[in-house]
C-alpha positions as CSV (number, residue, x, y, z in Angstrom):
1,X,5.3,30.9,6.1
2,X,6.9,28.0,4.1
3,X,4.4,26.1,1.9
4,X,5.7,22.0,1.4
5,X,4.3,19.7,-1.4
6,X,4.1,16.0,-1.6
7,X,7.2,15.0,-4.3
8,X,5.5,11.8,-6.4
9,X,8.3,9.2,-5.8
10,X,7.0,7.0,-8.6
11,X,8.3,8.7,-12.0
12,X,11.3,6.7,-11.9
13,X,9.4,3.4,-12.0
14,X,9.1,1.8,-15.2
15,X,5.6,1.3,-16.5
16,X,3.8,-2.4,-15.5
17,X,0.9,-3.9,-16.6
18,X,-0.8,-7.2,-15.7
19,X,2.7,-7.9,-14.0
20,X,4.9,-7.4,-17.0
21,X,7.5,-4.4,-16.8
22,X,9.1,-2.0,-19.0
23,X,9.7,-3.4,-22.4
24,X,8.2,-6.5,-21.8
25,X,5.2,-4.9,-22.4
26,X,5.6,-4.2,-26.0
27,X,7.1,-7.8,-26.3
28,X,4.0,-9.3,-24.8
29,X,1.4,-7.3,-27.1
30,X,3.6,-8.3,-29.7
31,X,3.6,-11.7,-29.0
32,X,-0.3,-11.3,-28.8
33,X,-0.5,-9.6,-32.4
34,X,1.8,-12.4,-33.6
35,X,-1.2,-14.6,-32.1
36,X,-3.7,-12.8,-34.0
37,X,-2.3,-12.7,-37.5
38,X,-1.1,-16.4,-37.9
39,X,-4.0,-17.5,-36.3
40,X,-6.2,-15.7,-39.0
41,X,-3.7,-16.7,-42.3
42,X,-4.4,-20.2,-40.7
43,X,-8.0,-20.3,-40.2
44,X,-8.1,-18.7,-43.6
45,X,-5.9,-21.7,-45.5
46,X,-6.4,-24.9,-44.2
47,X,-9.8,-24.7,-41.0
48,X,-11.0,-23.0,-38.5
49,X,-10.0,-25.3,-35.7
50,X,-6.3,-25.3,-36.5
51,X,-6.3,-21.4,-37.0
52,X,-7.7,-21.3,-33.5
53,X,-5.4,-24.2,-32.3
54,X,-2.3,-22.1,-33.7
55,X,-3.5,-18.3,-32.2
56,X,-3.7,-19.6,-28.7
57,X,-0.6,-21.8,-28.7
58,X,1.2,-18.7,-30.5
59,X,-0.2,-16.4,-27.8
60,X,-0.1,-18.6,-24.6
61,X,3.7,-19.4,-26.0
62,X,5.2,-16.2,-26.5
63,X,3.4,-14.3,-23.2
64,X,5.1,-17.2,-20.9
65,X,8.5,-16.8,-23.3
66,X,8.1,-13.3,-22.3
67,X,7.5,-13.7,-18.8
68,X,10.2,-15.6,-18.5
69,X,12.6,-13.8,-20.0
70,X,11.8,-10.9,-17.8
71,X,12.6,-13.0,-14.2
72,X,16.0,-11.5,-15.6
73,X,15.7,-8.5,-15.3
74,X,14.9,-5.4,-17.4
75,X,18.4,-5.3,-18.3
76,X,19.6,-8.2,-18.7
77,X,23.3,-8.9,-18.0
78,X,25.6,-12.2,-19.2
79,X,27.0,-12.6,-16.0
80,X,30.0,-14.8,-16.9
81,X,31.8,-16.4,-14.2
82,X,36.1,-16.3,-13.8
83,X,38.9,-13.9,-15.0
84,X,39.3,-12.4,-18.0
85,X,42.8,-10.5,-18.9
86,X,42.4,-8.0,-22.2
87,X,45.7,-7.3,-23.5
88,X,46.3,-3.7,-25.0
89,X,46.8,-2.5,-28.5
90,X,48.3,0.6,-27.5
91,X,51.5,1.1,-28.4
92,X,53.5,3.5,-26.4
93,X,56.6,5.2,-28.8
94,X,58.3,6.0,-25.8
95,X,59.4,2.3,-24.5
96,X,59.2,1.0,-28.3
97,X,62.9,2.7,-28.7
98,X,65.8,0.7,-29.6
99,X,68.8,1.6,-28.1
């Protein structure tokens, strides 16, 4: 008798959270970090209403930088449009011969 087992199809997913994907996780927390630390150096130099003022602007401003740089794609390609020619360096001794 042959026994069958359900194969999880999801391991080759990346990771999301809260809609962002991949590596735009990490980018967002960072961005939210960013928030945290110039909002606090801020509150603690000049008042607390610009400190505030300057961790949710920092944090609102980098989560929608992040989100959209990720409507790109996790792997982001230049996709250039036309023709490019490369010319070789190679030099082949064979046809370099003078004769």
């Amino acid at each position: 008798m042959q026994q069958s087992y359900n194969i999880y199809k999801g391991l080759q997913k990346p990771l999301e959270y809260k809609g962002f994907r991949g590596k735009f996780i990490y980018w967002g927390i960072a961005s939210l970090l960013l928030g945290l630390v110039f909002g606090a150096i801020v509150m603690a130099t000049l008042s607390m209403l610009a400190g505030v003022l300057v961790l949710v602007i920092i944090m609102l401003g980098g989560l929608a930088y992040t989100a959209k740089l990720q409507k790109n794609g996790l792997h982001h390609k230049t996709r250039s449009s036309g023709h490019y020619l490369f010319a070789s360096t190679i030099k082949y001794p064979i046809y370099d011969k003078k004769e």
